[in-house]
C-alpha positions in Angstrom: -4.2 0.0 -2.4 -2.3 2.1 -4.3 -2.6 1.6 -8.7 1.2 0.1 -8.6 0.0 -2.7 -6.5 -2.9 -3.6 -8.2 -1.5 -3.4 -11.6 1.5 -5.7 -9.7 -0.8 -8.1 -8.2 -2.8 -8.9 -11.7 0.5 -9.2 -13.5 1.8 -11.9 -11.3 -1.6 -14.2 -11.5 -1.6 -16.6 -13.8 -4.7 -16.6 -16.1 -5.7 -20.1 -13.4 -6.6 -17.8 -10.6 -9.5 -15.9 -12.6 -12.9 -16.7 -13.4 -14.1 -15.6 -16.8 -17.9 -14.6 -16.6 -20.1 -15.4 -19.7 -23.0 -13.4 -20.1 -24.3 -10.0 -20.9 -22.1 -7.6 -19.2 -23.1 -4.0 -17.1 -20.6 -1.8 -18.4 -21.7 0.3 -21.6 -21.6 2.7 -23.9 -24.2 4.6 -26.0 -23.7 6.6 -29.1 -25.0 7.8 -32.1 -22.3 7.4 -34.8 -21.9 9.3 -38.2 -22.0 5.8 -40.1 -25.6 5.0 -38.7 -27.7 6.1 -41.2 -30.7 5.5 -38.6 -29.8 7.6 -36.1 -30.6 5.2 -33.5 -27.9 5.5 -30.3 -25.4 2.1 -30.8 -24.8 0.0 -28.2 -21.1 -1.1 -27.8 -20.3 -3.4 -24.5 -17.1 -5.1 -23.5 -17.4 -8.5 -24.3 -15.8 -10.6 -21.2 -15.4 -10.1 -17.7 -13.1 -11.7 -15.3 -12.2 -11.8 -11.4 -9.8 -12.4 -9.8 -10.8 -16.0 -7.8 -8.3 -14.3 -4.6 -10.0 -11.2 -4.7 -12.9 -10.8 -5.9 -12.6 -6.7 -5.4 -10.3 -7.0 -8.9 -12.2 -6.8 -12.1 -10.9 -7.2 -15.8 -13.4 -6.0 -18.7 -12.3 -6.4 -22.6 -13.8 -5.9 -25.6 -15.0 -2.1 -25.8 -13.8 -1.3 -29.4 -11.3 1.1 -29.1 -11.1 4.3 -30.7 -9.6 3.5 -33.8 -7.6 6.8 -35.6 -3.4 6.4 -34.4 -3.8 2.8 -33.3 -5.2 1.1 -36.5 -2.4 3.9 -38.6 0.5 2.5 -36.6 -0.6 -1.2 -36.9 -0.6 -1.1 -40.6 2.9 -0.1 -40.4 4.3 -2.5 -38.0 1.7 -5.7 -39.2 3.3 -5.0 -42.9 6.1 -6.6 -42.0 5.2 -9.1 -39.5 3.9 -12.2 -41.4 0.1 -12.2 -40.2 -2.1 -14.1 -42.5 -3.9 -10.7 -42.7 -3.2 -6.9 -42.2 -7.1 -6.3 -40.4 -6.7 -5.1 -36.7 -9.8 -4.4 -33.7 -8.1 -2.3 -31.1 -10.1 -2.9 -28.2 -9.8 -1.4 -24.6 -8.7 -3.3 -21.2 -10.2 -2.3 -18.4 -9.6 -2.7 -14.6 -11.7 -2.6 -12.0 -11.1 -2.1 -8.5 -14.5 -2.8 -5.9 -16.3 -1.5 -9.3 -14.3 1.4 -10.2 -12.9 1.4 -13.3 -9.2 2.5 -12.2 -7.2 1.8 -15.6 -7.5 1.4 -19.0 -4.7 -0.1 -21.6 -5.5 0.0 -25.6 -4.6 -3.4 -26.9 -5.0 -5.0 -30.7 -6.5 -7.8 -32.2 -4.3 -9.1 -34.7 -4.2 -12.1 -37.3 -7.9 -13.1 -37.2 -8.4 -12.6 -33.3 -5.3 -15.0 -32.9 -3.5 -12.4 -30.5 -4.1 -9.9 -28.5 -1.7 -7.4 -28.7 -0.5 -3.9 -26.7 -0.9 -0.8 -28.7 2.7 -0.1 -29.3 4.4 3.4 -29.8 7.3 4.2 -32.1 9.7 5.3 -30.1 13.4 6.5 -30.2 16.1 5.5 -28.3 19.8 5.7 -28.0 21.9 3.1 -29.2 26.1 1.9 -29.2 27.7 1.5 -32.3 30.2 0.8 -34.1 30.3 4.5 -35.5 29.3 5.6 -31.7 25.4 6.4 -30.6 22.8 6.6 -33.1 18.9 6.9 -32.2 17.0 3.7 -33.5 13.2 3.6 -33.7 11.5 0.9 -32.4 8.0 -0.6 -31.7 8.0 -0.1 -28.0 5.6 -1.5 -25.4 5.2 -1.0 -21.7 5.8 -4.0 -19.4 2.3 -3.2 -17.7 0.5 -3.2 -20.9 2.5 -6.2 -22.2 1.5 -8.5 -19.2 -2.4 -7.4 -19.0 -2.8 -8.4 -22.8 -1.0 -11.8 -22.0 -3.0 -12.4 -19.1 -6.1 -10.8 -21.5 -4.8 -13.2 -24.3 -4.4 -16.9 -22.0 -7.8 -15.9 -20.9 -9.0 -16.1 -24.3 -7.4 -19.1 -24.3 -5.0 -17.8 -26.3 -1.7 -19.6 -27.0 0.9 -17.7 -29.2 1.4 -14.2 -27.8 4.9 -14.8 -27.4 5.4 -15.9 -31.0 3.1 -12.4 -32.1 4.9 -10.0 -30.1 8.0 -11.4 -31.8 6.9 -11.8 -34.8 5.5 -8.2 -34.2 9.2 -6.5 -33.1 7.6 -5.3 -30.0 10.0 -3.8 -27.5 9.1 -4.3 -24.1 10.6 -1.4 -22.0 9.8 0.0 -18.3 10.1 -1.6 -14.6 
């Protein structure tokens, strides 16, 4: 299977066809970070896990906190004007598995209380008509891929609103 048909095939299931596993999870990572004054590794794990009921060879992990730097930068510039009760993001990672691989990886955001799971967008240029000919506007822009995993991510989380977020947001969904 090539990555263009898997990342097809888990953006045309509805979040109905996968099972969400509860539980302590396999997938970890261990580190010893500056701000524990212990010096004791820190365990971070992804917190949910879900397969695909029609193949059970496709994975989704989320929850791995993200590393934080550009992502949580950008988000305070494009959640100032949004209208979220509050400005506090947790970029998190995405993962998918294929038959236990991890085979892709999409950085998506926590927003407004853990109301919405959001892409990590990128401000981006692009050409634009008129009426004093083309100009280049910035924009919030998103990939399609990365837009439908963190729906799918987001409905599995029972989540209701991502529509009214990436709105809200300005997001700009480009790419087949």
């Amino acid at each position: 299977m090539y990555l263009t048909e898997l990342r097809g095939l888990i953006a045309n299931t509805p979040s109905t066809d996968w099972l969400v596993v509860d539980g302590p999870l396999f997938h970890e990572v261990t580190s010893v970070k500056p701000s524990n004054m212990t010096g004791h590794p820190v365990v971070d794990r992804p917190a949910s896990r879900a397969i695909l009921v029609s193949n059970i060879d496709v994975a989704l992990e989320w929850g791995l906190q993200a590393r934080v730097g550009e992502h949580a930068k950008n988000a305070r510039e494009w959640t100032r004007d949004a209208g979220f009760s509050t400005k506090a993001v947790l970029p998190i990672y995405v993962d998918v598995f294929f038959r236990g691989s991890l085979v892709d990886r999409v950085t998506a955001i926590w927003v407004d209380n853990l109301t919405a799971l959001l892409p990590a967008p990128q401000l981006k240029p692009q050409d634009a008509v008129s009426d004093l000919g083309f100009t280049n506007v910035a924009a919030w822009r998103v990939g399609r891929w990365s837009h439908a995993l963190c729906r799918l991510v987001d409905a599995l989380e029972e989540g209701t609103r991502f529509d009214e977020y990436i709105a809200a947001a300005g997001f700009v969904v480009e790419g087949a």
